[in-house]
N, C-alpha and C positions, 0 to 999 in steps of 0.2 A: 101488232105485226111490225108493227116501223121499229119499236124498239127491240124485238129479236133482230132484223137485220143490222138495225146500228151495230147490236151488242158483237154479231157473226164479224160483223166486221173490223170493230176494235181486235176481239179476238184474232182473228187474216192479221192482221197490219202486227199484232205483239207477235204474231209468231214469223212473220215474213220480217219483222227485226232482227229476231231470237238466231233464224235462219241464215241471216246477211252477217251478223257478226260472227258466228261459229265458222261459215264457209270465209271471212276474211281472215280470221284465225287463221283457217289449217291450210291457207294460203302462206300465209308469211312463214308457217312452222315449213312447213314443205320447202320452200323457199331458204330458209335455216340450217335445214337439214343439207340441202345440194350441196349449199356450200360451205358445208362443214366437210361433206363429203370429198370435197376439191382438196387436196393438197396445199395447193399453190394459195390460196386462199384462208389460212386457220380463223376461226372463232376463236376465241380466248377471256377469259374476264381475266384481272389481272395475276393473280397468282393461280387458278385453278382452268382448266379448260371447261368447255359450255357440255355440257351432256345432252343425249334427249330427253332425258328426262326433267331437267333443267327449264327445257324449252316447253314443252308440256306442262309443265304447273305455270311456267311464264303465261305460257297461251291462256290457260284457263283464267288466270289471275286478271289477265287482258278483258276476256269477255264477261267475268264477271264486275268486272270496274264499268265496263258500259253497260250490260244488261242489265242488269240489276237498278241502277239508275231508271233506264227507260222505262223498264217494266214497273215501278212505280211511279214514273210523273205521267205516265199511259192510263193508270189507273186512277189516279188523281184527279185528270184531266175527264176523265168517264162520272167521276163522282160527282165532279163541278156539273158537268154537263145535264146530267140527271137532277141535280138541285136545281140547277135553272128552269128544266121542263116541269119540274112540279110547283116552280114556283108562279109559272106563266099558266098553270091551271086552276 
């Protein structure tokens, strides 16, 4: 019983990560996007302009640089955990 809720819980926490970095994501694209959308303000890489679709593969390129990460040292960290409990029995 204890370790289904551990597990429910690891589960909660990788997906309330998964969650947090996707919506900081489509924060900053959104954000990107405004002010591409300003005039007065251009986006630019140096010889080509920023596209959205640019910023889209950027974003995801973003959340997979950290999620992916987390999502195995989350797992990692469940497997250690689980080795310990069995070794403590």
């Amino acid at each position: 019983m204890v370790d289904e809720r551990s597990r429910s819980l690891e589960y909660g926490t990788q997906l309330l990560v998964f969650v947090g970095v996707l919506l900081a994501t489509l924060a900053v694209l959104a954000l990107l996007v405004a002010l591409q959308a300003d005039p007065a303000v251009p986006l630019e890489a140096i010889p080509l302009r920023v596209s959205p679709g640019l910023l889209v593969v950027g974003a995801l390129l973003v959340a997979g640089a950290i999620g992916i990460p987390a999502l195995i040292l989350t797992g990692w960290q469940a497997t250690q955990k689980e080795a310990t409990r069995d070794r403590e029995r």
